[in-house]
N, CA and C atoms as an extended XYZ file, in Angstrom:
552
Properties=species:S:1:pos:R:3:atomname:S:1:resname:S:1:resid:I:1 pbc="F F F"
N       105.839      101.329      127.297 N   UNK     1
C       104.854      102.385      127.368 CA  UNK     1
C       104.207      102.555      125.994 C   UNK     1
N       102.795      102.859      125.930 N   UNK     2
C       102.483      102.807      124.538 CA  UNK     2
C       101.970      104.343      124.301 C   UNK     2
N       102.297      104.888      123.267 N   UNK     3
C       102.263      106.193      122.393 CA  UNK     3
C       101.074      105.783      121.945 C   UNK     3
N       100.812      107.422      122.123 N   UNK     4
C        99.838      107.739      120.680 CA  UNK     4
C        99.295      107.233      119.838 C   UNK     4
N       100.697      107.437      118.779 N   UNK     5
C       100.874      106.922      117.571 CA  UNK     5
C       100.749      105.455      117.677 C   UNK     5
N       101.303      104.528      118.475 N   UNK     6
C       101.125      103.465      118.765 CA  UNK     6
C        99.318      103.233      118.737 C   UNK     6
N        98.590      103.796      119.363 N   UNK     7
C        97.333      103.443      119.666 CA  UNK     7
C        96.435      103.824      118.409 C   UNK     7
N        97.022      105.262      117.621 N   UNK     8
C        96.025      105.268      116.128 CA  UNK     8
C        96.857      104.514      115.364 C   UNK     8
N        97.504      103.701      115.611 N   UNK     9
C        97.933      102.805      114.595 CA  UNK     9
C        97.053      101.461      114.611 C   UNK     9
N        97.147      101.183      115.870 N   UNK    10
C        96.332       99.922      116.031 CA  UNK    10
C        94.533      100.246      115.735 C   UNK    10
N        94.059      101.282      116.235 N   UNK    11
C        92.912      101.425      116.167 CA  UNK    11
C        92.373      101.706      114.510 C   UNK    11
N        93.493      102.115      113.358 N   UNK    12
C        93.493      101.972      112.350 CA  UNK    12
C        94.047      100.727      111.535 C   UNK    12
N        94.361      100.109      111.958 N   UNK    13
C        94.161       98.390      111.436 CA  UNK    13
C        92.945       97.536      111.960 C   UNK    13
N        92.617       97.942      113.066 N   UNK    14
C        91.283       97.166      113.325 CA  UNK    14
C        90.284       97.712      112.672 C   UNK    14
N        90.143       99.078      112.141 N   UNK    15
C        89.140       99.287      110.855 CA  UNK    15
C        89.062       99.026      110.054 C   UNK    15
N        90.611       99.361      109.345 N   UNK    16
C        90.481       98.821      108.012 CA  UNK    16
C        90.493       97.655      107.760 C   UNK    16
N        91.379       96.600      108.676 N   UNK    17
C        91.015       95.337      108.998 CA  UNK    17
C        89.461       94.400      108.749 C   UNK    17
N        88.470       95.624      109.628 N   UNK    18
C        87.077       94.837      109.545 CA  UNK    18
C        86.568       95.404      108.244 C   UNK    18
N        86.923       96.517      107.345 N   UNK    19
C        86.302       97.334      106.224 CA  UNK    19
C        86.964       96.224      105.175 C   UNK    19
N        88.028       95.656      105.370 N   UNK    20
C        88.473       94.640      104.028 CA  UNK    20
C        87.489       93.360      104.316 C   UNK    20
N        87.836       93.141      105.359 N   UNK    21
C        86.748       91.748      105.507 CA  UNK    21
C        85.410       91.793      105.268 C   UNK    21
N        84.246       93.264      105.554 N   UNK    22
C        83.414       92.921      105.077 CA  UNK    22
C        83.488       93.201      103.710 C   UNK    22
N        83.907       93.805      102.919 N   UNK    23
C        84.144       94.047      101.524 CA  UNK    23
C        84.679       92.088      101.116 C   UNK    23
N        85.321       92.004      101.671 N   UNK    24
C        85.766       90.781      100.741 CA  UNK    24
C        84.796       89.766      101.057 C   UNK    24
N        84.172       90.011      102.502 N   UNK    25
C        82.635       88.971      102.302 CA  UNK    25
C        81.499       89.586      100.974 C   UNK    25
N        81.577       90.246      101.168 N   UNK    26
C        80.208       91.054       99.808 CA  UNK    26
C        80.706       91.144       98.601 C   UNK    26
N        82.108       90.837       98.305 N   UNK    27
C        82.556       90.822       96.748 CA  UNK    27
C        82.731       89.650       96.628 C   UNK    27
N        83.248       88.370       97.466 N   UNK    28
C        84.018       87.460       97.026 CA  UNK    28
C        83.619       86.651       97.988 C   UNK    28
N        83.542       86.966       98.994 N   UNK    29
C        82.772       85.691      100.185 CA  UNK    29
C        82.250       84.691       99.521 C   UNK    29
N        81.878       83.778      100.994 N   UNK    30
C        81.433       81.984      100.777 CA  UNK    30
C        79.597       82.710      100.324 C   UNK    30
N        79.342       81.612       99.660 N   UNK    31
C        77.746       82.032       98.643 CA  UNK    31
C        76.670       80.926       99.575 C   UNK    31
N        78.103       79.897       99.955 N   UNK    32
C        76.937       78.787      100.382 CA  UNK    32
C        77.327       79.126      101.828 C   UNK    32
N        77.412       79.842      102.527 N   UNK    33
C        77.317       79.709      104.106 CA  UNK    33
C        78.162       78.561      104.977 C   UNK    33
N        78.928       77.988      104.269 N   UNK    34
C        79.835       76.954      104.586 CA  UNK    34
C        81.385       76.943      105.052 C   UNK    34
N        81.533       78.410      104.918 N   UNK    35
C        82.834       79.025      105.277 CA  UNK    35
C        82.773       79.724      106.252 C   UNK    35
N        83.753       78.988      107.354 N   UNK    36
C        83.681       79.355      108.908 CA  UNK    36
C        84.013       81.118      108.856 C   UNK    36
N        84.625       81.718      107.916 N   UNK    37
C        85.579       82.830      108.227 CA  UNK    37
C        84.726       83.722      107.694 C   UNK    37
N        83.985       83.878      106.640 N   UNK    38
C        83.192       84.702      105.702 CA  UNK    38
C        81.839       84.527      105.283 C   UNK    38
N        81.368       83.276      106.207 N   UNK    39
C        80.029       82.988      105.825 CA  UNK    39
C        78.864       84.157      106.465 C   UNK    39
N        79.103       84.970      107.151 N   UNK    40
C        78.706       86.392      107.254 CA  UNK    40
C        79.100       87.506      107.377 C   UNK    40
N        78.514       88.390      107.424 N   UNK    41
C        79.305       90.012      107.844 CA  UNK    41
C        79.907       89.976      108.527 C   UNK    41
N        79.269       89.613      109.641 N   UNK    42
C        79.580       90.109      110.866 CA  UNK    42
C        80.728       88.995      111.404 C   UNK    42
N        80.939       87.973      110.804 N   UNK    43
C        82.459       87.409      110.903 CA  UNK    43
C        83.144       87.470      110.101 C   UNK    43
N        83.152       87.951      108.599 N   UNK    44
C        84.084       88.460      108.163 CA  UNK    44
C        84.682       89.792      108.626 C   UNK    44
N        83.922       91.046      109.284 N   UNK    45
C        84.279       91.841      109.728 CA  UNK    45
C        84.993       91.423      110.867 C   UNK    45
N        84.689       90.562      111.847 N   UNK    46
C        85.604       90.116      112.873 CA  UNK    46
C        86.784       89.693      112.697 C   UNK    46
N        86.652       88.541      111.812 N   UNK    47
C        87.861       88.045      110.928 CA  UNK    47
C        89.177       89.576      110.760 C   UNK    47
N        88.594       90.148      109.517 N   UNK    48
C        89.318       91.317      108.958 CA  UNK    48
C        89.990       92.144      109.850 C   UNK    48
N        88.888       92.570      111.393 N   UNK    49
C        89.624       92.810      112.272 CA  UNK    49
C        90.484       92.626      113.075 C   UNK    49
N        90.433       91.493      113.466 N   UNK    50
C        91.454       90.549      114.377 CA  UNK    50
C        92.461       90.652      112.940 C   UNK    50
N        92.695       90.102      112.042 N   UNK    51
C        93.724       90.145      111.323 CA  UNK    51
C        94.741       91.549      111.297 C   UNK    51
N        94.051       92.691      111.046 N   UNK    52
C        94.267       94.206      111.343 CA  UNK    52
C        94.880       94.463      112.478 C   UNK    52
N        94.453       94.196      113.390 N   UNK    53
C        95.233       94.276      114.823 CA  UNK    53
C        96.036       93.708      114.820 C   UNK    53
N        95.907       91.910      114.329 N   UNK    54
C        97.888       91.561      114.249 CA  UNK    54
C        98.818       92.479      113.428 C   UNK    54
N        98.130       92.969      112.464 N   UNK    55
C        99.347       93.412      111.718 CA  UNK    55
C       100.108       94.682      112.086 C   UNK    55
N        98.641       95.562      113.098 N   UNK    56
C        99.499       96.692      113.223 CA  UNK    56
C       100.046       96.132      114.844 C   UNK    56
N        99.696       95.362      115.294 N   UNK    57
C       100.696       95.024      116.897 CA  UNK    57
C       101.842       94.797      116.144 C   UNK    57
N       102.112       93.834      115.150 N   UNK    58
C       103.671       93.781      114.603 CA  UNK    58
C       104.255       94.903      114.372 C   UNK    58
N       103.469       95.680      113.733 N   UNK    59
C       104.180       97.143      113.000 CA  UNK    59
C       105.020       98.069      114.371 C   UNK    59
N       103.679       97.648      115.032 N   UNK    60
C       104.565       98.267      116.825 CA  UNK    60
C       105.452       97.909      117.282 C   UNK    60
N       105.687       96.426      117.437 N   UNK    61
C       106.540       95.635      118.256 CA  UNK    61
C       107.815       95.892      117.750 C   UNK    61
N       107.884       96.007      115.810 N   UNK    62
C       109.189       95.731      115.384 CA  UNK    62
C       109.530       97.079      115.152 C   UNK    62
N       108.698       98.341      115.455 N   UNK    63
C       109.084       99.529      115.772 CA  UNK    63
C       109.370       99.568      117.239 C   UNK    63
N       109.655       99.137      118.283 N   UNK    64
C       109.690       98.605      119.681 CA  UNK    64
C       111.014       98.348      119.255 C   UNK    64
N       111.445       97.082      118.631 N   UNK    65
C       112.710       96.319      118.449 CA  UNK    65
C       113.280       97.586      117.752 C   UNK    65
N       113.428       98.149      116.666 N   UNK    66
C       114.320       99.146      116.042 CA  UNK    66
C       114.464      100.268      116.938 C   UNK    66
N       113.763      101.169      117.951 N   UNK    67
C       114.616      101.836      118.961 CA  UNK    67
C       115.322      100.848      120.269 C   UNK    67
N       114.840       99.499      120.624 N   UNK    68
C       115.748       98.881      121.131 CA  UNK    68
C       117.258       98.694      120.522 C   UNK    68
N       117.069       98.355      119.408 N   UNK    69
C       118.514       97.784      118.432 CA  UNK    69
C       118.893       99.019      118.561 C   UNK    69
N       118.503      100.548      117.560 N   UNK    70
C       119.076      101.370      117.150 CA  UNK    70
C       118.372      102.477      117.711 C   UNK    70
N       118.868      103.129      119.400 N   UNK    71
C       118.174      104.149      119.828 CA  UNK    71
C       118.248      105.310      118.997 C   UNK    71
N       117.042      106.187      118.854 N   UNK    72
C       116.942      107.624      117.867 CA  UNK    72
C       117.421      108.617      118.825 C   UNK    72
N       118.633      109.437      118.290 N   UNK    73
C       118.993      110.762      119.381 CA  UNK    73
C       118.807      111.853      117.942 C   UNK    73
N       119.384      113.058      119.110 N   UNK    74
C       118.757      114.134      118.311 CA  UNK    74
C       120.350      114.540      117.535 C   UNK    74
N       120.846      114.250      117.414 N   UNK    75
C       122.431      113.907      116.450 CA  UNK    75
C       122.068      113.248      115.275 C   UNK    75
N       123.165      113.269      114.174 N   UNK    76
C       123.060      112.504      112.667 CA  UNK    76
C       123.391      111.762      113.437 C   UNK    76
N       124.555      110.908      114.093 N   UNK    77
C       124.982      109.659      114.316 CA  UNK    77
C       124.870      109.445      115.512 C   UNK    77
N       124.330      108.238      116.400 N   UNK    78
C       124.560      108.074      117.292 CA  UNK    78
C       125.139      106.143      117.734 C   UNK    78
N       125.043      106.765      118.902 N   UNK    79
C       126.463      105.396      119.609 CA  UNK    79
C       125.888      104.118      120.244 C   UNK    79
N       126.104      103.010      119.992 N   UNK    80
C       125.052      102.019      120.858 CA  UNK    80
C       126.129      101.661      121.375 C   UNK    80
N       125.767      100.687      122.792 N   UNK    81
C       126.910      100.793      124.054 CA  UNK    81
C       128.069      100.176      123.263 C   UNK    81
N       128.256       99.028      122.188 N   UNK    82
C       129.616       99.375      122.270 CA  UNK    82
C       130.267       99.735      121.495 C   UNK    82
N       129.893      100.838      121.060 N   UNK    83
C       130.527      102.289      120.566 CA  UNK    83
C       130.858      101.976      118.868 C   UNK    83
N       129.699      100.683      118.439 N   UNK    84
C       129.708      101.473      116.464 CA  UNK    84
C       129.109      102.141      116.528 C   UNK    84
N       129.241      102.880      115.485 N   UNK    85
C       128.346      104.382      115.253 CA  UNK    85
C       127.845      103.564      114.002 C   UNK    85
N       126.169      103.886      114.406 N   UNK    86
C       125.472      103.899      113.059 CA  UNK    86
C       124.899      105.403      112.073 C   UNK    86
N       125.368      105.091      110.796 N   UNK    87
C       125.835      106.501      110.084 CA  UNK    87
C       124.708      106.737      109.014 C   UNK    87
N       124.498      108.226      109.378 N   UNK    88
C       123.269      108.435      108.073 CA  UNK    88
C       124.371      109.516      107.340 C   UNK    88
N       123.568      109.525      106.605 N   UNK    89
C       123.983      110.161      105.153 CA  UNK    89
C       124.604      111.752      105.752 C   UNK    89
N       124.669      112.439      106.788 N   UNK    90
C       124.819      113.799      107.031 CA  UNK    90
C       125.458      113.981      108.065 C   UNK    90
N       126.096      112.560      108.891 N   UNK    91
C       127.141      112.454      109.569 CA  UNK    91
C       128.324      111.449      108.983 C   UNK    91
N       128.180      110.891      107.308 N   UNK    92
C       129.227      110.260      107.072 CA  UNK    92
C       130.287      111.283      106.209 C   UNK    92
N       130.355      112.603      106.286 N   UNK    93
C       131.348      113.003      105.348 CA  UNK    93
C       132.041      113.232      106.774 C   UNK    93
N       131.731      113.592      107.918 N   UNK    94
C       132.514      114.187      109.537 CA  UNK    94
C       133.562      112.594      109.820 C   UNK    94
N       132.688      111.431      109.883 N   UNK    95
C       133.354      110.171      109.859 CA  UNK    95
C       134.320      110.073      109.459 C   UNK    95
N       133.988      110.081      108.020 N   UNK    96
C       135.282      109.877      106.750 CA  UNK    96
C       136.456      110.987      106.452 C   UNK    96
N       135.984      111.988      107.066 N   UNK    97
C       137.312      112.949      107.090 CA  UNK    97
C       138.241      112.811      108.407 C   UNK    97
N       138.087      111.683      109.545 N   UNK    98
C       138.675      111.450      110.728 CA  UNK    98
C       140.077      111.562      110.534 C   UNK    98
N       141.194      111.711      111.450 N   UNK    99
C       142.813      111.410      110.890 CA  UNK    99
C       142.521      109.689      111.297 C   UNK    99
N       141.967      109.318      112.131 N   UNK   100
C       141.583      107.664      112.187 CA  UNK   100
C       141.402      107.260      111.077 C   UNK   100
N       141.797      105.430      111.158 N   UNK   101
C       141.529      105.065      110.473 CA  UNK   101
C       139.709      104.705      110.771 C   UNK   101
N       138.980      104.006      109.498 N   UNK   102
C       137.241      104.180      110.022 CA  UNK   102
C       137.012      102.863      109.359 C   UNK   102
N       136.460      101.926      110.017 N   UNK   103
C       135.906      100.827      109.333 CA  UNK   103
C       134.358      100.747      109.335 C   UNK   103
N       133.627      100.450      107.948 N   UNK   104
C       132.623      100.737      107.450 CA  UNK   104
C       131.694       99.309      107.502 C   UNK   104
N       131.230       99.083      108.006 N   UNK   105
C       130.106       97.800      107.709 CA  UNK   105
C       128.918       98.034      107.142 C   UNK   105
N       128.509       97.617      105.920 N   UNK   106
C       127.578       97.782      105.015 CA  UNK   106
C       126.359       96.489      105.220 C   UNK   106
N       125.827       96.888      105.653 N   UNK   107
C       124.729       95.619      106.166 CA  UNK   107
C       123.233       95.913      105.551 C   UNK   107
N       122.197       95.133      106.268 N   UNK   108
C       121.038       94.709      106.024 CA  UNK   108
C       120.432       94.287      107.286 C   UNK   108
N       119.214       94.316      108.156 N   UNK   109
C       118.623       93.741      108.800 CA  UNK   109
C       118.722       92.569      108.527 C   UNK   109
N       117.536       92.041      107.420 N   UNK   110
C       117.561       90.975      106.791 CA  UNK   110
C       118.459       90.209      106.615 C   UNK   110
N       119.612       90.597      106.082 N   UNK   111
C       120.596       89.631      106.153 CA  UNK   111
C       121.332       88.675      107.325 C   UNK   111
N       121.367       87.614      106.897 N   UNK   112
C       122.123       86.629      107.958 CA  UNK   112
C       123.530       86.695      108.876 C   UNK   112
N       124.546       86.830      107.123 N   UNK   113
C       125.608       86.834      107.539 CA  UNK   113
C       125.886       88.239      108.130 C   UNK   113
N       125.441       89.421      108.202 N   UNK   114
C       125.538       90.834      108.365 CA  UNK   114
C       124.863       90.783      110.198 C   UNK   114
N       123.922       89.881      110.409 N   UNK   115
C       123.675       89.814      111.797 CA  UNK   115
C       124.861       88.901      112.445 C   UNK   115
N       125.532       87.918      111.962 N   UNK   116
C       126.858       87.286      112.548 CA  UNK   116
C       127.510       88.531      112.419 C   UNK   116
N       128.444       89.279      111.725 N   UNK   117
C       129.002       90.313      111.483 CA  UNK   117
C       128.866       91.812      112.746 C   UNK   117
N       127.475       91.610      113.325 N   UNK   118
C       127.602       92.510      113.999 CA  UNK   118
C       128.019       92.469      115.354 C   UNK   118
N       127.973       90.660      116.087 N   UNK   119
C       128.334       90.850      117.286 CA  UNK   119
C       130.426       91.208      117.125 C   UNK   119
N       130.807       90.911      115.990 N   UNK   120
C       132.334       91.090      115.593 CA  UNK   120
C       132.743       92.030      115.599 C   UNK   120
N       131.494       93.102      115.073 N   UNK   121
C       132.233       94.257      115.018 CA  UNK   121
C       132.057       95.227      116.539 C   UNK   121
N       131.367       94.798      117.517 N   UNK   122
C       130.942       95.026      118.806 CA  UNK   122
C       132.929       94.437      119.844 C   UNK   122
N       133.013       93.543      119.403 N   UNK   123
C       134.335       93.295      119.583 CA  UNK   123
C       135.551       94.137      119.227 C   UNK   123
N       135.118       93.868      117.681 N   UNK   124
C       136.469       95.023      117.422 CA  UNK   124
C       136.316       96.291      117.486 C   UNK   124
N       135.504       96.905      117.637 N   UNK   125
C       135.422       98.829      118.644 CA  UNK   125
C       135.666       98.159      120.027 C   UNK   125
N       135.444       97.307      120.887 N   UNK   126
C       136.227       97.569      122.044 CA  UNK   126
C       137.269       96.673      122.366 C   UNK   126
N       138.106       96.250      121.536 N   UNK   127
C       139.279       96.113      121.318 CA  UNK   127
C       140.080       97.123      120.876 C   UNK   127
N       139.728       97.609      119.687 N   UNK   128
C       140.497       98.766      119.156 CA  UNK   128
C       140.324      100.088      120.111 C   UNK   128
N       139.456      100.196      120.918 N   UNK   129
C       139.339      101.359      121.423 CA  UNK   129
C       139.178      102.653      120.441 C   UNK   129
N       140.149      103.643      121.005 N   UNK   130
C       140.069      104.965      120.213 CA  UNK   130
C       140.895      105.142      119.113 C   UNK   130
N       141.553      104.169      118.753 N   UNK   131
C       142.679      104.119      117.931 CA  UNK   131
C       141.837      104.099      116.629 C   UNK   131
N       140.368      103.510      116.663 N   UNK   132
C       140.293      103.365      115.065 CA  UNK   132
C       138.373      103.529      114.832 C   UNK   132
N       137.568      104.190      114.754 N   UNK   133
C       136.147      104.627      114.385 CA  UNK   133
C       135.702      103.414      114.020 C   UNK   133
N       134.473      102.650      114.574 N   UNK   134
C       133.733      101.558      114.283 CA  UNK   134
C       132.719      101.824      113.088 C   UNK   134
N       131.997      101.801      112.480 N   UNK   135
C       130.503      102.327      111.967 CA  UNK   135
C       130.026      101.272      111.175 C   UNK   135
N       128.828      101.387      110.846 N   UNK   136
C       127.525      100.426      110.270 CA  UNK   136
C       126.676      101.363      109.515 C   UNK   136
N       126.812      100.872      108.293 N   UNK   137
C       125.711      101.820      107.586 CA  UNK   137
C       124.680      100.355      106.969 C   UNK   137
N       122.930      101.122      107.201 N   UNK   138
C       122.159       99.965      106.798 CA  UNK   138
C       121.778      100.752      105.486 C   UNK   138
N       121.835       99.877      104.660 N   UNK   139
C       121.671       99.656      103.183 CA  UNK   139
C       120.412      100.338      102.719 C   UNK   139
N       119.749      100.013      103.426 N   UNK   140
C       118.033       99.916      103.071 CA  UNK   140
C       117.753      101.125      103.723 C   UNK   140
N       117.922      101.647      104.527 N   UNK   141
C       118.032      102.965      105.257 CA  UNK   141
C       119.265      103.862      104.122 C   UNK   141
N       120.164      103.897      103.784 N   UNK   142
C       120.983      104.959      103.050 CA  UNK   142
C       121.875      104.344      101.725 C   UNK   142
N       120.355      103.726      100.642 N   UNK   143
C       121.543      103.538       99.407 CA  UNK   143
C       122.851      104.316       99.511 C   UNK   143
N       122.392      105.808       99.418 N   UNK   144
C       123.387      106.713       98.411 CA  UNK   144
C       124.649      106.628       99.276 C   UNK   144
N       124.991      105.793      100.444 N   UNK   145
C       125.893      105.643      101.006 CA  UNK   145
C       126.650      105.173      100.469 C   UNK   145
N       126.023      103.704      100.046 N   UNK   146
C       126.413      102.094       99.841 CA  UNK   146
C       127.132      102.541       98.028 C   UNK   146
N       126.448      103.195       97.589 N   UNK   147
C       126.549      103.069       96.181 CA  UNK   147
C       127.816      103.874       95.698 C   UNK   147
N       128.230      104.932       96.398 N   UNK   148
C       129.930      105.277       96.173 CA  UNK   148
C       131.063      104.238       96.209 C   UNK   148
N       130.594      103.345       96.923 N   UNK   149
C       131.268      102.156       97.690 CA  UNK   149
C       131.346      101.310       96.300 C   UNK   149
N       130.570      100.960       95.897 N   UNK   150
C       130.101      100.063       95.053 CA  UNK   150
C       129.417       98.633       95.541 C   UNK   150
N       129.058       98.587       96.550 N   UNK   151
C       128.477       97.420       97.089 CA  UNK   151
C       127.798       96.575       96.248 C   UNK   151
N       127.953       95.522       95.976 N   UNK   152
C       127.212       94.407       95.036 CA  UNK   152
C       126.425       93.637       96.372 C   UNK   152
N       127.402       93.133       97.322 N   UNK   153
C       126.721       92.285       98.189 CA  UNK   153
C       126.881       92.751       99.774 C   UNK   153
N       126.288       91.966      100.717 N   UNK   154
C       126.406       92.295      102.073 CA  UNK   154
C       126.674       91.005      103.022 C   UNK   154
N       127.663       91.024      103.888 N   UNK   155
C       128.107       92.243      104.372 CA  UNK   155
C       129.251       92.647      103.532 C   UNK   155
N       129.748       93.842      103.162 N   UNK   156
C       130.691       94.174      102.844 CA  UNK   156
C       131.206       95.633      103.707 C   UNK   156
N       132.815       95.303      104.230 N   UNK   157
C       133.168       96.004      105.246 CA  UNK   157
C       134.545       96.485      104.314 C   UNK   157
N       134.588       98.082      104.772 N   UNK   158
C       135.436       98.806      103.640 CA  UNK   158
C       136.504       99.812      105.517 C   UNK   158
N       137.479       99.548      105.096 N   UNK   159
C       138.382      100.632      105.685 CA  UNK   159
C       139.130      101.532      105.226 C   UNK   159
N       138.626      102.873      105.762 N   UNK   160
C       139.110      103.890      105.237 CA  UNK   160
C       140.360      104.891      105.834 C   UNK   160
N       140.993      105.088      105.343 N   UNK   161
C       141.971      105.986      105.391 CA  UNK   161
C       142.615      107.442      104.864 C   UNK   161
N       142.390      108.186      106.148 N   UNK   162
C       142.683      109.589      104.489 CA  UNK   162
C       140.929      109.865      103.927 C   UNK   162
N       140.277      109.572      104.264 N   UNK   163
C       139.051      109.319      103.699 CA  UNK   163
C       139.113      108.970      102.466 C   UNK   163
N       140.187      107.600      101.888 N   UNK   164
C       140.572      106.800      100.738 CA  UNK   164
C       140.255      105.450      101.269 C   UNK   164
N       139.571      104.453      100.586 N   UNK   165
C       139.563      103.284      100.554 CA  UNK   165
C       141.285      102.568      100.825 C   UNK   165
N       141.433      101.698      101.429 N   UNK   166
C       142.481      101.048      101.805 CA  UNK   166
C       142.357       99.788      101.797 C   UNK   166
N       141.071       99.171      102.298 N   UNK   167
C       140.820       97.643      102.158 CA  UNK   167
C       139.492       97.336      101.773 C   UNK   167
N       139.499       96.570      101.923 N   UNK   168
C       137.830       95.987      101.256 CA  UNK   168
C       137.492       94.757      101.477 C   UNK   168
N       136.512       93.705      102.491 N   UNK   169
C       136.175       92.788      102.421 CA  UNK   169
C       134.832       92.657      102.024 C   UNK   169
N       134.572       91.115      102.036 N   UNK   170
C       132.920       91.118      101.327 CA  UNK   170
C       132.688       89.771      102.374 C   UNK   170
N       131.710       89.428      103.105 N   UNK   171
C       131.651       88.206      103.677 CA  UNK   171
C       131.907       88.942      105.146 C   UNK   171
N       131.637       87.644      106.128 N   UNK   172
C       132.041       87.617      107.232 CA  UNK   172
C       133.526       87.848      107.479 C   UNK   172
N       133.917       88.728      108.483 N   UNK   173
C       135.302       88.517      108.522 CA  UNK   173
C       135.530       88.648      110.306 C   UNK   173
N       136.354       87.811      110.593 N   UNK   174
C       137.141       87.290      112.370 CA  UNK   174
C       137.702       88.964      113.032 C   UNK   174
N       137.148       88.648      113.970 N   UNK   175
C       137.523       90.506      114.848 CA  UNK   175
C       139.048       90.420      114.589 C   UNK   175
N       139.790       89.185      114.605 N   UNK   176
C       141.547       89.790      114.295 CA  UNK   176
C       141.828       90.081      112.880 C   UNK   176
N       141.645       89.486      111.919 N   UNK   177
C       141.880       90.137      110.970 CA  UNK   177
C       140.884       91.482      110.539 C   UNK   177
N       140.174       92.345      111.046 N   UNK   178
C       139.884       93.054      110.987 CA  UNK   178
C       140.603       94.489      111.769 C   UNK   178
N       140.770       93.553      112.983 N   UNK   179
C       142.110       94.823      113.833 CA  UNK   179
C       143.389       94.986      113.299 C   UNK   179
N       143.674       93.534      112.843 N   UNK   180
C       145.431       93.806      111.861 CA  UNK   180
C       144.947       94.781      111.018 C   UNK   180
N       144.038       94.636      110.344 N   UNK   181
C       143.794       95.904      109.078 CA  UNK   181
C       143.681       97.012      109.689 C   UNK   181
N       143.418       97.127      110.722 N   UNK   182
C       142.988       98.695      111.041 CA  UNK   182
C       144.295       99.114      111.683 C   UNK   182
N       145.042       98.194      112.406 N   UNK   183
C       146.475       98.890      112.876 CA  UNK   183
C       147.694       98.732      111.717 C   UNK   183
N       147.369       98.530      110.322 N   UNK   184
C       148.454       98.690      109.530 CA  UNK   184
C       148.528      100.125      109.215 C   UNK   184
């Protein structure tokens, strides 16, 4: 379904889209008429536009993909089906004070090994069940999370106890040695 916001988004890249293109035909454009893209206004403005519209259809789509990945509720934290909690900054002190133990995944979109990392940790919350709090905090979304931690790199997955550090990996790590840690 497309929003609103969705539609002045797009309808504001296809302006400014055609407002850069004719600007960059009249400042910098082809002189000799020999350039398919800018050899006039009225296709550099086309140009500029069509370019504008790709960029804001992406801006949509991969706002599309981020409430697919990570639905928005009206809670600090909420649950994707299999039950990590992804944690902002104003539901991680409730987390970390659990009598559970809480394992922390410190990730990145971007990152590679942190997207291997996540179908693992989808495993180990429903393996562990209730015995032990899943969560994912994204980096880029909540330094001031990451940075108590001391995170240098990602993924780095921290289990807590007592709301005290207890373990600490850095890298990919196998859903069993991640459950031995959480049932010691």
């Amino acid at each position: 379904m497309v929003t609103l916001l969705e539609l002045k988004r797009v309808a504001i890249g296809v302006l400014l889209g055609g407002a850069i293109g004719f600007a960059y035909q009249k400042l910098v454009g082809c002189r000799t008429g020999t350039c398919p893209l800018t050899a006039t206004p009225l296709r550099a403005i086309t140009y500029g536009a069509v370019m504008g519209l790709l960029f804001a259809l992406s801006a949509c789509s991969r706002n599309e993909r981020a409430k697919t990945v990570t639905p928005l509720s009206s809670t600090e934290s909420h649950m994707s089906a299999s039950n990590v909690i992804h944690l902002t900054t104003g539901a991680f002190d409730k987390v970390k004070a659990q009598d559970k133990p809480v394992l922390i995944d410190f990730w990145a979109p971007w990152c590679g090994p942190c997207r291997t990392q996540g179908p693992i940790l989808d495993q180990v919350s429903s393996r562990i069940g209730d015995k032990a709090i899943v969560a994912k905090v994204n980096v880029d979304e909540e330094p001031g999370l990451a940075a108590p931690f001391g995170v240098q790199a990602i993924p780095t997955l921290v289990i807590l106890k007592g709301g005290k550090v207890v373990q600490r990996f850095t890298g990919v790590q196998q859903a069993e040695t991640l459950i031995r840690a959480l049932e010691k």
